[in-house]
C-alpha positions in Angstrom: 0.0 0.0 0.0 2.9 2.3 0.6 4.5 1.8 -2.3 1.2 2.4 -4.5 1.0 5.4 -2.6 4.2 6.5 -3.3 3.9 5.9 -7.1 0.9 7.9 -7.2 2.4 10.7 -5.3 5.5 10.5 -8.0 3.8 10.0 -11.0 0.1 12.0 -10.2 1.2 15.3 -8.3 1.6 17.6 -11.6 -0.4 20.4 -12.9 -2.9 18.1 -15.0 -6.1 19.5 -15.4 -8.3 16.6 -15.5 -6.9 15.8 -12.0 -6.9 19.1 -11.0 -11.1 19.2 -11.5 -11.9 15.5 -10.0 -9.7 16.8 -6.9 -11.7 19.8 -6.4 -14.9 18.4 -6.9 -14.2 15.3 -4.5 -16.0 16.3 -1.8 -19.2 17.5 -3.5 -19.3 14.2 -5.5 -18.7 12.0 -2.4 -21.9 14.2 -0.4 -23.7 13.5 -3.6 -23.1 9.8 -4.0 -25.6 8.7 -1.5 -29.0 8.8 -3.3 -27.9 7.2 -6.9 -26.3 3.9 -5.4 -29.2 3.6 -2.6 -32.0 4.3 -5.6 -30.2 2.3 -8.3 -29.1 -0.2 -6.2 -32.3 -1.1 -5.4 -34.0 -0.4 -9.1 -31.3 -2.9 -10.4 -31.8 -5.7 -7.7 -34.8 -7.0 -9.2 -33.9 -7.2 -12.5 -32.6 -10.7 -13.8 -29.1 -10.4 -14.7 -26.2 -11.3 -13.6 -24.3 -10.3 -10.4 -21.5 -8.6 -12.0 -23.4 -6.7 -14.6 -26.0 -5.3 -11.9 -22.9 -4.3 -9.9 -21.2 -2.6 -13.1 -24.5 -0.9 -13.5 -25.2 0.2 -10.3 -21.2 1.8 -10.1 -21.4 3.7 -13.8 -24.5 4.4 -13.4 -24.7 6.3 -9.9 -20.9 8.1 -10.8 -22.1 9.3 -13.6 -25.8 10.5 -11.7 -23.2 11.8 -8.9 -21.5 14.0 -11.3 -24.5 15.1 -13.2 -25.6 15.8 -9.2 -22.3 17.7 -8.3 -22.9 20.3 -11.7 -26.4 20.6 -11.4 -27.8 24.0 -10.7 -28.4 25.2 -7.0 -27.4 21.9 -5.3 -24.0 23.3 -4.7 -25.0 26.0 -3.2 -27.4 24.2 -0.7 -24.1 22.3 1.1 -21.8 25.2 0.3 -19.7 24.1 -2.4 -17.8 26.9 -4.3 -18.1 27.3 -7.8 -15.1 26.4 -10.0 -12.2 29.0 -9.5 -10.9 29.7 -12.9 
């Protein structure tokens, strides 16, 4: 584990702007999380397929609901999250 972290730290601590975004909006993403893998979670338990495909389903799916979530209009502002700093 340390040495994984220490790669990272080598290899990901640059001015990349990508990395840059999905560090600043970590902590709105991870308040926002919640409700898409609760809801689809349980809207994809039913259906009949198999366990690994309902469990990639359910981990695309609620990122990407997560991050449509996080830039959504006026939710940031109701757990006071800046805007983006440009």
């Amino acid at each position: 584990m340390a040495g994984i972290i220490g790669l990272a730290y080598r290899y990901l601590n640059r001015d990349f702007v990508p990395l840059q975004y999905l560090q600043g909006s970590s902590f709105g993403v991870y308040m926002f999380h919640f409700l898409p893998v609760t809801v689809l979670g349980y809207l994809l338990l039913g259906l009949p397929l198999h366990f690994y495909l309902r469990f990639g389903l359910t981990v695309l799916l609620s990122y990407l609901a997560a991050f449509a979530l996080y830039e959504g209009p006026g939710l940031r502002f109701l757990f006071g999250i800046k805007g983006v700093q440009k």
